[in-house]
N, C-alpha and C positions, 0 to 999 in steps of 0.2 A: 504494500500500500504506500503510495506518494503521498505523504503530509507537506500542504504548504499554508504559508501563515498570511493572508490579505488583510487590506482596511477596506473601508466603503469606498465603493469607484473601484475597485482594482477589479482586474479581471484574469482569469485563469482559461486560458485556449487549449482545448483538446482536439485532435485534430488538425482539417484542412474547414469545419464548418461546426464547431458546436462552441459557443462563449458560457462560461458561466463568471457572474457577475455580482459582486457582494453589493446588495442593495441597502442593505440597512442593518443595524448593530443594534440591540434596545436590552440590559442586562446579559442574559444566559442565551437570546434570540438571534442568529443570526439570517436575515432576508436575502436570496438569494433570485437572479436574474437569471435562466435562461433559456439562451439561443440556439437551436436547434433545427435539420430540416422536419419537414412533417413528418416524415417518414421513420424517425426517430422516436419512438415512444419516451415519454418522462414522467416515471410517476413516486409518488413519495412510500419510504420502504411498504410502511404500512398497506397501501392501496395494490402495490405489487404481489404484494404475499397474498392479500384478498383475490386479487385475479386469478392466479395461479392455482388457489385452492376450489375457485368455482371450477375452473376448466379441468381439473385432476378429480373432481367429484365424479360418480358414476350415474349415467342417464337416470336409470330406476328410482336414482335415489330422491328424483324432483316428483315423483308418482304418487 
């Protein structure tokens, strides 16, 4: 794992096309921007794991 330490405005480029962007700092919160093509899914851990667990369910089980 790459740790790297930003302030707000700074930005962290991955790639040839994806930006992330420290938008805002507020205590323990850090705000984050970003850029991405469409084609890129981005979703926060929590929401991913939700995904992942509907589509790994079995048909029957929605019956």
């Amino acid at each position: 794992m790459l740790v790297l330490s930003r302030k707000k405005d700074e930005k962290i480029i991955i790639g040839d096309n994806i930006t992330i962007m420290v938008v805002d700092i507020q205590g323990d919160k850090v705000r984050l921007g970003i850029d991405a093509p469409r084609e890129v899914t981005v979703h926060r851990e929590e929401v991913y794991q939700a995904i992942q667990k509907k589509q790994h369910e079995p048909e029957h089980a929605n019956s």
